[in-house]
KEVO-457636 format. One line per 5 residues: number of its first residue (from 1); their letters; for each residue z, x, y of N, C-alpha, C, O, CB. Coordinates in steps of 0.02 Angstrom, whole numbers. Last residue first. Glycine has a CB too. Layout:
BEGIN
NUM> a> Z:X:Y:Z:X:Y:Z:X:Y:Z:X:Y:Z:X:Y  ...
***
This chain:
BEGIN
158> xxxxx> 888:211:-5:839:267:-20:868:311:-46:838:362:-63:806:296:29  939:81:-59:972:120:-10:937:196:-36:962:230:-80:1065:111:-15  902:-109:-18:908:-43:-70:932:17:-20:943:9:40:825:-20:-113  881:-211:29:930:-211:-6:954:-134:-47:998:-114:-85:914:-267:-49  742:-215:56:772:-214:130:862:-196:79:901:-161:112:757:-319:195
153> xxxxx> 693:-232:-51:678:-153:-33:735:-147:22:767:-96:34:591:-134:1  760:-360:-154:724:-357:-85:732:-265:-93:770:-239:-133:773:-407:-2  731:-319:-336:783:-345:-289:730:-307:-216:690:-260:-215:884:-307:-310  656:-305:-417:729:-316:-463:772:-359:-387:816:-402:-383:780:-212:-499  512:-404:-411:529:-360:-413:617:-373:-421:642:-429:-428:496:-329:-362
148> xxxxx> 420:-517:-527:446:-516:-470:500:-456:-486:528:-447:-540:472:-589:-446  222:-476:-541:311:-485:-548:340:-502:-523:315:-521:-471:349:-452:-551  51:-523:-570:130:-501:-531:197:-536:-556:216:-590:-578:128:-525:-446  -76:-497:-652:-15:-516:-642:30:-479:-598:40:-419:-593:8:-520:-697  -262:-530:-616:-200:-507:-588:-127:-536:-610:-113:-593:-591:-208:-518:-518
143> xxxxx> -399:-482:-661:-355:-517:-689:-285:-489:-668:-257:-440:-693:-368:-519:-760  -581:-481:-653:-532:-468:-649:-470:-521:-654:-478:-582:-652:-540:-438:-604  -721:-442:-724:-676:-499:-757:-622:-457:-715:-614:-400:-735:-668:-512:-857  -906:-455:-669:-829:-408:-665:-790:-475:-693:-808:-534:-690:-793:-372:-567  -1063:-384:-679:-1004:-448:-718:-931:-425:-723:-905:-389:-766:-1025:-469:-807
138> xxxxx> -1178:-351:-561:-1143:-352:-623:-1075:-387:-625:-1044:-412:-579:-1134:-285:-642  -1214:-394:-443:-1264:-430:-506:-1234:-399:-589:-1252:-412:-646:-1366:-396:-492  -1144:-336:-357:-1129:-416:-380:-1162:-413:-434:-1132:-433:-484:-1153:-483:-334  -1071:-142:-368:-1155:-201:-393:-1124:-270:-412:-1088:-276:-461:-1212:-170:-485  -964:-125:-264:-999:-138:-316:-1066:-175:-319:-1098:-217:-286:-961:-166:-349
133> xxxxx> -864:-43:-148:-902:-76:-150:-941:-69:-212:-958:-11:-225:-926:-72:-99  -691:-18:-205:-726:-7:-155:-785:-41:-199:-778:-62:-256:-728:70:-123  -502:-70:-176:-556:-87:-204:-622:-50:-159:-619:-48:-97:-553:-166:-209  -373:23:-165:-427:0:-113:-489:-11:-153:-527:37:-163:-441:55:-52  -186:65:-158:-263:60:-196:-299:11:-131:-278:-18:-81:-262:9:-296
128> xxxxx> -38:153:-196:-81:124:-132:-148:119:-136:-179:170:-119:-73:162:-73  108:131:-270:14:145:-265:1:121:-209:27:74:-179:-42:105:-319  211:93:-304:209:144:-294:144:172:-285:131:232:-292:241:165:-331  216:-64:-327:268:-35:-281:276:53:-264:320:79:-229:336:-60:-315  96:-84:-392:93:-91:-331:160:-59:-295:155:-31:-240:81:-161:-321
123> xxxxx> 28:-4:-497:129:-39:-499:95:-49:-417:68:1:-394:238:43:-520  -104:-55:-619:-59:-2:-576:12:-36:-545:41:-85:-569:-107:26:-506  -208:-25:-736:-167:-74:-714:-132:-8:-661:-134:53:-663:-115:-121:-782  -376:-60:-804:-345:-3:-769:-288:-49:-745:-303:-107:-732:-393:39:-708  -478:-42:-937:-428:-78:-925:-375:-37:-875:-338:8:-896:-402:-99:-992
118> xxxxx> -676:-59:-985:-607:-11:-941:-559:-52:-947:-578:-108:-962:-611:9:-854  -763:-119:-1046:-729:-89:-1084:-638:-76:-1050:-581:-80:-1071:-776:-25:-1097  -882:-22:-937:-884:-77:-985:-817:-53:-1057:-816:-6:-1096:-981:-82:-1016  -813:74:-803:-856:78:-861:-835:13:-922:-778:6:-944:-844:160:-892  -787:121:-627:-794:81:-713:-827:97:-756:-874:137:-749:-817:19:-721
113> xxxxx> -688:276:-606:-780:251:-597:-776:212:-659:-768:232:-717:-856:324:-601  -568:282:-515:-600:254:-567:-652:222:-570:-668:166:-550:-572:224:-590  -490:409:-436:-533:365:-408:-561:361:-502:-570:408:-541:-593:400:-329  -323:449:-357:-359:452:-409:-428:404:-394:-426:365:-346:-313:430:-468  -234:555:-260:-274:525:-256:-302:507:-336:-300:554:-376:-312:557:-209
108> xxxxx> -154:666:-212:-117:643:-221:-162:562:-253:-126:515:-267:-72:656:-162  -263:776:-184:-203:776:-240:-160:737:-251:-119:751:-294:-165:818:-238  -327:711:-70:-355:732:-116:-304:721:-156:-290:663:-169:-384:792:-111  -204:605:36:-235:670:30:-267:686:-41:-225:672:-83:-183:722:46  -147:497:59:-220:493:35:-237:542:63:-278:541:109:-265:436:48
103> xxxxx> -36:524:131:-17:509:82:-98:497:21:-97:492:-40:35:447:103  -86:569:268:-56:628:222:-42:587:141:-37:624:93:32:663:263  -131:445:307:-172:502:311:-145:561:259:-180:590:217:-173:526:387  -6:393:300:-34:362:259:-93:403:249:-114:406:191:-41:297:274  75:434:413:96:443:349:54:426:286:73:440:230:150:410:346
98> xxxxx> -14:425:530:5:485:513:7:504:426:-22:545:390:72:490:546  -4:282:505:-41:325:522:-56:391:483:-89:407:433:-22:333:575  150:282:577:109:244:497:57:273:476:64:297:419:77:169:500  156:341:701:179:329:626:149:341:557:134:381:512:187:272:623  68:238:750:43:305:743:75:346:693:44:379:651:47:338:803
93> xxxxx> 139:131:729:84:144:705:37:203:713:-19:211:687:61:103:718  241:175:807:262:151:749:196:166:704:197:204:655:286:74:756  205:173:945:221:235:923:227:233:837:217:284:806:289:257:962  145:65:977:92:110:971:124:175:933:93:217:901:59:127:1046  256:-19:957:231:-35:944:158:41:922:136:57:867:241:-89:984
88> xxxxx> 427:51:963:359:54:1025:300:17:967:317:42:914:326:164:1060  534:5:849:505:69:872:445:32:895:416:-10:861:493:133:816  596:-90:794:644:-55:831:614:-9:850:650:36:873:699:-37:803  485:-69:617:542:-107:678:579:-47:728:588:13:716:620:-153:628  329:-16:621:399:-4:639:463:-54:662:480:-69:720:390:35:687
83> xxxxx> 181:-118:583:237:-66:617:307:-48:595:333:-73:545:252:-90:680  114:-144:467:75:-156:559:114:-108:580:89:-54:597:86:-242:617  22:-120:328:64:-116:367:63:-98:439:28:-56:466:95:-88:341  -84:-134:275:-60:-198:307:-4:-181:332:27:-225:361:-52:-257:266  -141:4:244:-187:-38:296:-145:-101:303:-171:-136:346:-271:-57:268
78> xxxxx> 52:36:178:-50:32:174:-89:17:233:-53:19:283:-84:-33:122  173:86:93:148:87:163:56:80:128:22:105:83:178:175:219  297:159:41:285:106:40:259:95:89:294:89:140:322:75:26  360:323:-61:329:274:13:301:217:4:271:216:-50:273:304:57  478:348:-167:414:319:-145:406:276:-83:430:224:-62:393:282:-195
73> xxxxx> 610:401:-283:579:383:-201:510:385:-188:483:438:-205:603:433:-145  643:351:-435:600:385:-410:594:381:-314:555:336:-298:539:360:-453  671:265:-552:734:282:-492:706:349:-454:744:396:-443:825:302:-532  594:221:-621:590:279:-651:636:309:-581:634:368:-564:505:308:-673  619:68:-609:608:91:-672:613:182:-666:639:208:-715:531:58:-699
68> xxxxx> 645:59:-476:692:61:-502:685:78:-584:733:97:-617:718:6:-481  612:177:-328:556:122:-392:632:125:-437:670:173:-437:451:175:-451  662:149:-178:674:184:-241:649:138:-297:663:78:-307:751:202:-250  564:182:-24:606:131:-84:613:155:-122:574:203:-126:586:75:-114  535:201:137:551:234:75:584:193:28:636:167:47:591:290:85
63> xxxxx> 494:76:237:453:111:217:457:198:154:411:235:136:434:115:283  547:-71:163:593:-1:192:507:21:177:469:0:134:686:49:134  481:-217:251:507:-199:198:507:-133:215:479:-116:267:477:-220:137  468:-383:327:502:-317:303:520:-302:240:549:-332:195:555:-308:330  326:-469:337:375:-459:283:395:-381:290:362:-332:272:341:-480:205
58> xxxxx> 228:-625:402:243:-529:401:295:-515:384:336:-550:415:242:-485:465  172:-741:316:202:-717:363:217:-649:373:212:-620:319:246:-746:364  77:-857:246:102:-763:244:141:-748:290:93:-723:319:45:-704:257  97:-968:289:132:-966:217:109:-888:199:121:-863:145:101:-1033:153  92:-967:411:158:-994:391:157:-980:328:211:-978:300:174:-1064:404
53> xxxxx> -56:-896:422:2:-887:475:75:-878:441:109:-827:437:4:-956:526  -112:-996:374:-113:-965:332:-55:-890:362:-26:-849:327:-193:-959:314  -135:-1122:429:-73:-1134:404:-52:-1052:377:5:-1039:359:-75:-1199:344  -316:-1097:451:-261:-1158:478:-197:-1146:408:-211:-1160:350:-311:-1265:479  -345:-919:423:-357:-997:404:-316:-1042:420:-260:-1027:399:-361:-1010:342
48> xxxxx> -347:-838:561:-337:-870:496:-348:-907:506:-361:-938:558:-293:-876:462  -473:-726:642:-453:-793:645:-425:-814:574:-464:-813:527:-513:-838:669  -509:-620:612:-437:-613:673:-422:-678:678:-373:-697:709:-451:-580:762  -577:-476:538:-552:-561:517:-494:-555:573:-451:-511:581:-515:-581:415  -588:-348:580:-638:-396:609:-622:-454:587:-654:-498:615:-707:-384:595
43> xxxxx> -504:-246:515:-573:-245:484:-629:-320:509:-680:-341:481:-555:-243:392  -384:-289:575:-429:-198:581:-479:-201:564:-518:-161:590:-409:-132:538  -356:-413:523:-373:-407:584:-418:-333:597:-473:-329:624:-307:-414:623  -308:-401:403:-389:-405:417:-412:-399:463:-471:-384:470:-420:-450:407  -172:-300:433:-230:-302:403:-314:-321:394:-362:-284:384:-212:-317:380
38> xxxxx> -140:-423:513:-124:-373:542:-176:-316:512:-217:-288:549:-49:-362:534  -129:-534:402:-162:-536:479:-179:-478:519:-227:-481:558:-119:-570:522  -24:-482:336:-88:-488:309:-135:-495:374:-177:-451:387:-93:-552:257  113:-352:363:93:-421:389:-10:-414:388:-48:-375:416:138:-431:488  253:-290:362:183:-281:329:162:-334:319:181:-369:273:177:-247:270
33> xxxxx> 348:-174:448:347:-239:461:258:-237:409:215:-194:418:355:-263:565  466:-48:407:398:-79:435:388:-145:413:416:-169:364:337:-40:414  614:55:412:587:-20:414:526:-32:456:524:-29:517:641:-67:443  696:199:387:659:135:432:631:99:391:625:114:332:603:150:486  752:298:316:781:239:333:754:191:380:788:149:409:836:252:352
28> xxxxx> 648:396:316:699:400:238:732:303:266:728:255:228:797:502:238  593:466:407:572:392:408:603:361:353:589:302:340:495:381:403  638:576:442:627:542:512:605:459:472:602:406:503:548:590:571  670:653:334:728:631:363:686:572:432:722:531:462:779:711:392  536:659:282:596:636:252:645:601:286:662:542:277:625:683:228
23> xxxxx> 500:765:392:469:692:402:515:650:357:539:602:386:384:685:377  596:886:348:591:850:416:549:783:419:573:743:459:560:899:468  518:897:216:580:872:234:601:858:292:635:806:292:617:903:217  351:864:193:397:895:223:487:872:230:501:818:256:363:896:282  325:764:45:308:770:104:380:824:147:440:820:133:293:687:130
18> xxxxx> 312:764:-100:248:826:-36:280:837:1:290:896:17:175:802:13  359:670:-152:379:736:-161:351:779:-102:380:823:-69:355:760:-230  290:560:-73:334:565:-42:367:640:-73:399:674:-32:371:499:-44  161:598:-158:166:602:-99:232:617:-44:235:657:2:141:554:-92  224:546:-283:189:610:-260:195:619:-174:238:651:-143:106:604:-284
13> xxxxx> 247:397:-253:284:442:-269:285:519:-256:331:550:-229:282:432:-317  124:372:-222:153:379:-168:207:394:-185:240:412:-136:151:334:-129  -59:427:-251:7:406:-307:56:394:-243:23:411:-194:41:481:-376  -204:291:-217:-150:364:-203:-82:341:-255:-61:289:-280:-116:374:-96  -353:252:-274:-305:233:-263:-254:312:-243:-269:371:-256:-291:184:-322
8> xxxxx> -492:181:-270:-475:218:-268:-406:224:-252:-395:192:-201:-510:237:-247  -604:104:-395:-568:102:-362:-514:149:-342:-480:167:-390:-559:63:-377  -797:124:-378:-729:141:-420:-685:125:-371:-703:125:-312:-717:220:-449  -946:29:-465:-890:85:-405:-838:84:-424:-819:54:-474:-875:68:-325  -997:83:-631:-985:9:-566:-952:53:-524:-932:108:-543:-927:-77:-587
3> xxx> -1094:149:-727:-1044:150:-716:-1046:100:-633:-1092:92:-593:-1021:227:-726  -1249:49:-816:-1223:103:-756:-1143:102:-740:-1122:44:-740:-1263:81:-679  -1272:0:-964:-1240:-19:-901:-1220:44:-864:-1178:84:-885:-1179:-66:-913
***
C-alpha cells in the first residue's frame, strides 16, 4: 500500500509563543464569531441544508484561550472563523487572516503521510488541521470522539 495523503495540521500553542507581543496585546481579549456557513461558503457551498442554519449556528468564542490541561495560551482560529465581534466586518477578517497566515507558518506545522496501521489524534482546542486529498479506492476507517470542554472560552480569562 502506497502511503495515502496527509493531513496537515498547525500547533497554535506555538504559534501564539511566536507571535510578536504587540499582536498579543491587539487580540489577547477579542472575540470571533465561528460560524460553519461562513466556512463552506469560501469554498462555494452557500446553500444549507433546510434547518442546518438553526442547529449550527455561529458560536463565540475568545480568539486567545487558555488550554486547561497544560494552562498554556493558544489561538483559536481556522477557515470557519468569520469575524470579530465589535470590529468592521472586512477589518476583523483581515484580522483573522493575517493571524492564521502566520499561525501556518512552516515551524509551526506538521503534515502526516498515512500509512496502514497509523493512529493520529489531536486536541482541537489547540490545532488547527485540514484534511487533504486521497486515493477513494483506498480504505479509510475514520473515528471521531469529542469532549466536552471544562468550561465556555467566552468564560475564561487569557
Amino acid at each position: 500500500m502506497t502511503p495515502a495523503a496527509s493531513i496537515s495540521s498547525a500547533d497554535l500553542r506555538a504559534a501564539w509563543d511566536a507571535l510578536p507581543e504587540s499582536n498579543k496585546a491587539e487580540v489577547e481579549n477579542l472575540v470571533a464569531l465561528h460560524d460553519i456557513a461562513y466556512s463552506c461558503g469560501q469554498i462555494g457551498f452557500t446553500e444549507l441544508l433546510f434547518g442546518e442554519r438553526e442547529v449550527l449556528p455561529a458560536v463565540a468564542q475568545r480568539v486567545v484561550r487558555l488550554h486547561p490541561g497544560s494552562e498554556r495560551k493558544t489561538l483559536y482560529l481556522a477557515a470557519h472563523t468569520s469575524h470579530i465581534a465589535g470590529r468592521p466586518i472586512p477589518e476583523g477578517r483581515l484580522l483573522l487572516r493575517d493571524l492564521i497566515e502566520f499561525a501556518t507558518q512552516r515551524q509551526f506545522g506538521y503534515s502526516h503521510a498515512w500509512r496502514r496501521g497509523d493512529l493520529v489524534i489531536w486536541d482541537n482546542r489547540c490545532t488547527m488541521h485540514r484534511g487533504r486529498p486521497f486515493d477513494e479506492s483506498e480504505q479509510r476507517d475514520l473515528r471521531r470522539a469529542t469532549t466536552r470542554d471544562v468550561a465556555s472560552t467566552l468564560d475564561q480569562i487569557a
